[in-house]
N, C-alpha and C positions, 0 to 999 in steps of 0.2 A: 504493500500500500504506500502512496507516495506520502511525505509528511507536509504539510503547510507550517505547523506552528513549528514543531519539535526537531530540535537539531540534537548535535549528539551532549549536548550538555544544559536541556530544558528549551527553553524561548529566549532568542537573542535577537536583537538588530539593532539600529542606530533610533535614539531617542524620538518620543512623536512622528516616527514615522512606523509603516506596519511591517512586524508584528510589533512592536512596542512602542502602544498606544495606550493614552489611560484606557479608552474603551475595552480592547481587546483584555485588558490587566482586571477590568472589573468583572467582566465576561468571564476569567480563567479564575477568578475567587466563585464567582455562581456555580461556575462547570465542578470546578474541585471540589468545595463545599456540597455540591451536590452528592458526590460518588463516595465523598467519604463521611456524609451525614448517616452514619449507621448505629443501629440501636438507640436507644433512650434515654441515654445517659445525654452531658451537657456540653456540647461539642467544644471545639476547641482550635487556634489554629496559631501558632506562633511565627513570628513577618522579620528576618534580621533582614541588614542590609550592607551595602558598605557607603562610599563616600558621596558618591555619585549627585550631583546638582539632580538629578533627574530620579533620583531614589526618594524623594518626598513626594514627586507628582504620580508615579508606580504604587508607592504604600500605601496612597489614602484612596487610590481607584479601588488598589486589592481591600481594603478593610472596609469599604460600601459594596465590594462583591462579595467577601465572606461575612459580615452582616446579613447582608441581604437573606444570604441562604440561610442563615440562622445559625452561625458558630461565631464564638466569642472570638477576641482576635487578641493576641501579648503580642507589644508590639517591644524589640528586642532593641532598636537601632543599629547603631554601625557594630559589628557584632563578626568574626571570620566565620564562614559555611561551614567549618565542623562544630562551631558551637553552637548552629542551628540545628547541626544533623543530629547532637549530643542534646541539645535541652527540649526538642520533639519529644525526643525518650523520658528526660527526666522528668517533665512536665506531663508526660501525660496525655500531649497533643494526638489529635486525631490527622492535622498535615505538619508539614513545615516549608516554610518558605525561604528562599535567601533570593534577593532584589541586588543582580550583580551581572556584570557583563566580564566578571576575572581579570584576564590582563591587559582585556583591551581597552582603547582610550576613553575618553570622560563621554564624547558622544553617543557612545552603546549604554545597550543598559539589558538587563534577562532576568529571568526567573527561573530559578533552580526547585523543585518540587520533592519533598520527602515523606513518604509513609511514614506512619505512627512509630515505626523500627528504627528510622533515623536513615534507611536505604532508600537511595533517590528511587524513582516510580520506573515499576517496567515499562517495555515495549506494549504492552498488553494495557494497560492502567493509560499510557499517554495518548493509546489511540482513541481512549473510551470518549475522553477530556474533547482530543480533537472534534470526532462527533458531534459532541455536544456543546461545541464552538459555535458550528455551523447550523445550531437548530436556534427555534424563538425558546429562548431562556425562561420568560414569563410565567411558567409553569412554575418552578423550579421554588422559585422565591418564598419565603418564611411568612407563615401568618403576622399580624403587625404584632401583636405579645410575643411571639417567638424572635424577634429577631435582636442579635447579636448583638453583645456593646464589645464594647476596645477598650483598653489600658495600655498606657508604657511600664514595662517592667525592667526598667534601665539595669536597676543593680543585680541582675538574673547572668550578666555576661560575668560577676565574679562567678559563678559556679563555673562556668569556663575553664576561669583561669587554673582556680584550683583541681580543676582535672590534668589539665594538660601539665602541673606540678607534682602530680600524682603519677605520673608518668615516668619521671626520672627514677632509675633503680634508688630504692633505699640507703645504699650503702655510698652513692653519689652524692656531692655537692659541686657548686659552678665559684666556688671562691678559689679564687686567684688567676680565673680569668676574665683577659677584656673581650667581652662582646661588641662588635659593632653588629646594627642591626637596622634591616633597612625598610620599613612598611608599606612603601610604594604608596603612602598618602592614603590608604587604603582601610580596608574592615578592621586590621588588626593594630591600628596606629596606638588604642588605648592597652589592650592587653598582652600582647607579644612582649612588649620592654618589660611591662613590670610583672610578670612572671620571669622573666629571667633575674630581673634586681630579686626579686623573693627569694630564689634557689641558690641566692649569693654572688652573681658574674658582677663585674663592673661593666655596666650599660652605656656604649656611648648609640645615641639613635639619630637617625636621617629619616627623611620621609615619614615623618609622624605631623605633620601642619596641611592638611586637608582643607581645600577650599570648595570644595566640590568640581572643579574641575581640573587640578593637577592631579590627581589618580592615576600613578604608571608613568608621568609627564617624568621623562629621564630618570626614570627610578624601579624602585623592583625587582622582580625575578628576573624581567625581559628586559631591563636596562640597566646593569649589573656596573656600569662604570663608576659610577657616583661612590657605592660602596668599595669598591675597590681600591677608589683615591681615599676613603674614608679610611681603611686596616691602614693603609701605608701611613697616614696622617698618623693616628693615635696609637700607629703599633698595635694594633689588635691581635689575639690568638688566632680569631675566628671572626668571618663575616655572616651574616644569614640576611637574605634579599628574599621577600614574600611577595606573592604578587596582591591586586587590587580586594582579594576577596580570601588571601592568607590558605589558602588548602595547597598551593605547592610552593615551594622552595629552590632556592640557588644558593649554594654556598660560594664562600672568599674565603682561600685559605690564607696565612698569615704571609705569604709573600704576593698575594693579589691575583693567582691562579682562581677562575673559577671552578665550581664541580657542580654537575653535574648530578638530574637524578640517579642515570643507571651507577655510578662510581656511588653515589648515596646509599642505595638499595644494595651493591656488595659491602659495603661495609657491615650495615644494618645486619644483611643475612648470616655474615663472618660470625659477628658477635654474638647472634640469637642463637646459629649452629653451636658455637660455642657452650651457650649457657644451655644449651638443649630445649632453646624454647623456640625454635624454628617448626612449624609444623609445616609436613608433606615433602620434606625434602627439597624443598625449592622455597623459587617465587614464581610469579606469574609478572609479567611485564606484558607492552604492546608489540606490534611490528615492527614501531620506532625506536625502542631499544638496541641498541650499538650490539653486534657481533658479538663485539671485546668482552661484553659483559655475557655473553651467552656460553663464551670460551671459558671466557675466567672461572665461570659455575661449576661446570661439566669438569673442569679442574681437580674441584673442590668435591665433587661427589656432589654436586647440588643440582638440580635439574632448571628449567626455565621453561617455563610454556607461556604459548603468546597469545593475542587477543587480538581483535582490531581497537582502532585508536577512538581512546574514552574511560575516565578510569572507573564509570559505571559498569563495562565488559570484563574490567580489572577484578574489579567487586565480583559480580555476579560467579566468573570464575573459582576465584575462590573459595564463595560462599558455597559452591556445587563439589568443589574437589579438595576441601580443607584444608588451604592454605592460611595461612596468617599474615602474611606480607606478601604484596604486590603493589605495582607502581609503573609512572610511566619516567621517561625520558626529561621531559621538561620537569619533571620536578613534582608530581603528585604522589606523595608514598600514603600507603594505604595499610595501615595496622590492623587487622580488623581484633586484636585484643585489648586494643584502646578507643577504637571508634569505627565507624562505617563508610569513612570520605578521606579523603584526603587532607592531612593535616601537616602543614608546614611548619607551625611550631612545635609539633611533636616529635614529628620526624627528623628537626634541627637535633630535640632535647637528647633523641638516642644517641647520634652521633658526639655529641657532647660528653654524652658517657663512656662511648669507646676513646674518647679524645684524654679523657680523666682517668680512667682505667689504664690504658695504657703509657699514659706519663709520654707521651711523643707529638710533635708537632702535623697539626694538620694534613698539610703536605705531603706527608709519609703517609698518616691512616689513610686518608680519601682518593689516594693513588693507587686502588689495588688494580687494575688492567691498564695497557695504552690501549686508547678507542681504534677499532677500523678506521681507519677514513672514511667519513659518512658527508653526500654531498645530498642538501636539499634546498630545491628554488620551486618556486610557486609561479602558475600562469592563469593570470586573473580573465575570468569568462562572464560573460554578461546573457548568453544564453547558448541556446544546444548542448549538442551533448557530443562533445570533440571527441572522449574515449571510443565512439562505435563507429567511427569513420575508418574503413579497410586501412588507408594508409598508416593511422596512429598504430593500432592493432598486430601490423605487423612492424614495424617500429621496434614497439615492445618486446614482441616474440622473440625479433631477435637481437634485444636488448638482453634480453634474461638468457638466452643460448650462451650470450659471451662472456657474463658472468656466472654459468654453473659451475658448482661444485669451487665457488670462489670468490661470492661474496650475493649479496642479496641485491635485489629489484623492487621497490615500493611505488606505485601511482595508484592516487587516491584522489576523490574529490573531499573539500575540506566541507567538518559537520555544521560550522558557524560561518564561514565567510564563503562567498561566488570566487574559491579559487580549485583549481587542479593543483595537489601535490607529489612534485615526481620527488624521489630519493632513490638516490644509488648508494651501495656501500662496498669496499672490497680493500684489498691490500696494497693495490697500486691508485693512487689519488690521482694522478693524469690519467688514467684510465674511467675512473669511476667519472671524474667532472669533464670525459666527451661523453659519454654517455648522458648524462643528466643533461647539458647541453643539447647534444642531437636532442633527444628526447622534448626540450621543450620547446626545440624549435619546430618540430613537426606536427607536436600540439597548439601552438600560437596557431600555423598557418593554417589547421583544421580551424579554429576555433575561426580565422577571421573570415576562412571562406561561408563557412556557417552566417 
């Protein structure tokens, strides 16, 4: 079925325009509200957000949508997505919401959607939602006694904090190290510093000054410079760069190297192996997961299985073959013994453990593989469908012939933006980047003849 609203990470696009519109935002509090108005008890829906100029005009559409249908609404504020995926649970909630477009710029803006579990909503669940987009809603709506009030329940983001504190092994502390730490102006500007001041680091922070539209503006996970000149500034141990809505992470090790999720996620699995709290013998990563980290596993006696790109496939994986860790590339690691989403200050706190644990600089711990050479360029399409054109097709075919048995072949269309993404990977880097090359040159010129 084709999707209209749902891409691979909820509803996204660029502010007041569709899909993120107050209309359609009030329409998806009716639709949800609706399918998860179950039983007789007194419903419930908790709203975080992050920084976003355009997340006040989103929140008060959704809280006259889930009103409307007759669920009470906690409204959380700027608040990172796993402590809406975390206080769903704790609260009680019947949905959860997070009002976030992640690392893109201050223009977007999305809706993230979570069962009562804290686990974003199937395939199955989103299409119900879509349906019920496209019908007269009117039905749907609460008798005038039934319907919904709202509250802000600001100080609810401390539970948060104190979980994601709860996370650091026992026998850990962060005293006698500098933290730089970068918020990308984003969800986690409030909580991210000071759970680390708690657990003892010395906090120096960046990107915690939100105006509602510097969000990611030179900062973050995806613009990792900023903190970089930051470690070097203040001699820091360790950098951690989150993005706009905090569920994934970039490290800066103390000489201004960045790392990387999949180098994050061997460390991670090294240590859990270690303390034997690794379950399933692996992790689970995506397509976009580097080689190097597939090698370095299989090394190790550890296995890797793949997903397609989304760390809801991550999850789902998982949750079906009992893993405990998995994650992607860009930076989402996924605990599921501490949460159900991706959590960037969490998955900072582990590595910080192995960092304290092993008494050794950064640099050394979060270097356990060198990456394949991994090339990836994007070719932006405005319509058609360039992949089903004979010429791309065979392109392809025999694109992947010349790297068998020698490195991998990735084209994908992206779940959030109108682009095509090709990635090659292999062990010769002039090899990989004609490839990738050709490749999107012969997709542009399907796309323009289209």
């Amino acid at each position: 079925m084709t999707r209209r609203y749902f891409g691979t990470d909820g509803i996204r696009g660029q502010s007041n325009l569709f899909p993120m519109t107050p209309d359609l935002a009030m329409r998806v509090g009716i639709a949800v509200g609706t399918i998860f108005r179950r039983g007789a008890h007194r419903h419930r829906v908790v709203i975080g957000k992050d920084t976003r100029l355009s997340g006040y005009m989103l929140e008060n559409a959704m809280v006259a949508g889930f009103t409307a249908a007759g669920l009470d609404v906690f409204l959380l504020g700027p608040i990172p997505t796993p402590g809406v995926a975390m206080l769903t649970r704790s609260l009680r909630a019947d949905i959860g919401v997070m009002i976030s477009a992640s690392h893109n710029p201050f223009q977007d803006n999305g809706i993230k959607l979570f069962g009562p579990d804290g686990y974003k909503l199937s395939d199955e669940i989103e299409a119900r939602i879509e349906e019920l987009l496209d019908q007269d809603l009117s039905g749907q709506l609460a008798k005038a006694e039934d319907i919904g009030r709202a509250k802000r329940v600001d100080g609810d983001i401390y539970r948060y904090i104190e979980h994601a504190k709860r996370t650091l092994p026992r026998d850990v502390t962060l005293k006698g190290l500098r933290v730089a730490i970068d918020c990308a102006n984003g969800a986690a500007y409030k909580v991210a510093p000071l759970a680390l001041w708690e657990l003892g680091a010395d906090v120096v922070t960046i990107g915690a000054d939100p105006n509602g539209t510097n969000i990611n503006l030179d900062c973050g996970s995806t613009n990792p410079a900023a903190l970089q000149k930051k470690v070097h500034e203040v001699r820091a141990d360790i950098g951690i760069a989150l993005d706009g809505d905090a569920d994934r992470v970039q490290l800066v090790d103390e000489r201004g190297q960045i790392v990387d999720g999949d180098q994050l996620m061997a460390v991670i699995a090294d240590q859990w192996a270690l303390d034997g709290q690794l379950k399933g013998d692996g992790i689970v990563a995506t397509v976009m997961s580097n080689l190097g980290l597939e090698r370095y596993l299989h090394g190790r006696g550890l296995t890797l299985q793949r997903t397609k790109v989304g760390d809801r496939y991550v999850v789902e994986h998982m949750r079906e073959h009992g893993y405990n860790l998995g994650g992607e590339q860009s930076g989402h690691i996924v605990m599921s013994d501490f949460g159900t989403t991706g959590d960037g200050l969490v998955a900072a706190l582990q590595v910080l453990a192995a960092v304290k644990r092993l008494g050794r600089p950064v640099s050394e711990i979060c270097h356990r593989f060198e990456p394949v050479p991994q090339v990836l360029k994007n070719v932006r399409i405005a319509s058609g469908k360039p992949l089903e054109e004979p010429a791309v097709a065979q392109a392809i075919g025999e694109a992947e012939s010349r790297l068998k048995g020698r490195g991998r072949l990735l084209i994908r269309p992206s779940g959030t933006e109108p682009l095509i993404r090709v990635m090659a990977e292999g062990d010769d880097r002039a090899e990989v980047e004609a490839i990738v090359d050709g490749l999107v040159g012969v997709i542009g010129a399907a796309r323009s003849a289209a």
